[in-house]
C-alpha positions, 0 to 999 in steps of 0.5 A, spaced: 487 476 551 488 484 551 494 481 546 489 478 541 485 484 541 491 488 539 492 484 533 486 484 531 486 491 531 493 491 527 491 486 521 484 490 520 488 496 520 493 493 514 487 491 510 484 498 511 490 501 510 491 497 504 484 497 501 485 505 501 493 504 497 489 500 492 483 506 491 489 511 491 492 507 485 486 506 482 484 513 482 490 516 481 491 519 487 498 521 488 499 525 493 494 521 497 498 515 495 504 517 498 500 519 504 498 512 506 506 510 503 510 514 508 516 510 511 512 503 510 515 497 507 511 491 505 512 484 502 514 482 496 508 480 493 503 485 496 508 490 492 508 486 485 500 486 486 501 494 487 505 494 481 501 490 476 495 494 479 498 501 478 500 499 470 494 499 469 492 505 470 498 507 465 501 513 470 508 513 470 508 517 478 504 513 480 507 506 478 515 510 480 511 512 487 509 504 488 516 501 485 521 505 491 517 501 496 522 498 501 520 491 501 519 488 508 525 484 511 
């Protein structure tokens, strides 16, 4: 049981950590951004959402910070 616990944690934690990524872009946050970024990879498609959202905010820091996130392997 402990280890469904533990994966639960886990998947709240991304979904936060990712809601927080997309505040961050949104408001134009960069620093913070790079903050909740460090030496993360993440899937291709949450990566192509990210970028779609940072042009939006038509920030060229913000749009480089999220296009030279590693994607996971």
């Amino acid at each position: 049981m402990k280890m469904e616990t533990d994966n639960t944690h886990k998947h709240n934690q991304s979904i936060a950590n990712f809601a927080a990524i997309k505040t961050a872009i949104v408001n134009n946050e960069a620093a913070l951004l790079k903050e909740l970024l460090a030496n993360q990879a993440i899937p291709e498609l949450e990566k192509s959402y990210l970028i779609d959202l940072a042009g939006l905010s038509n920030d060229p820091a913000i749009l480089k910070i999220i296009k030279d996130i590693p994607l996971e392997k």
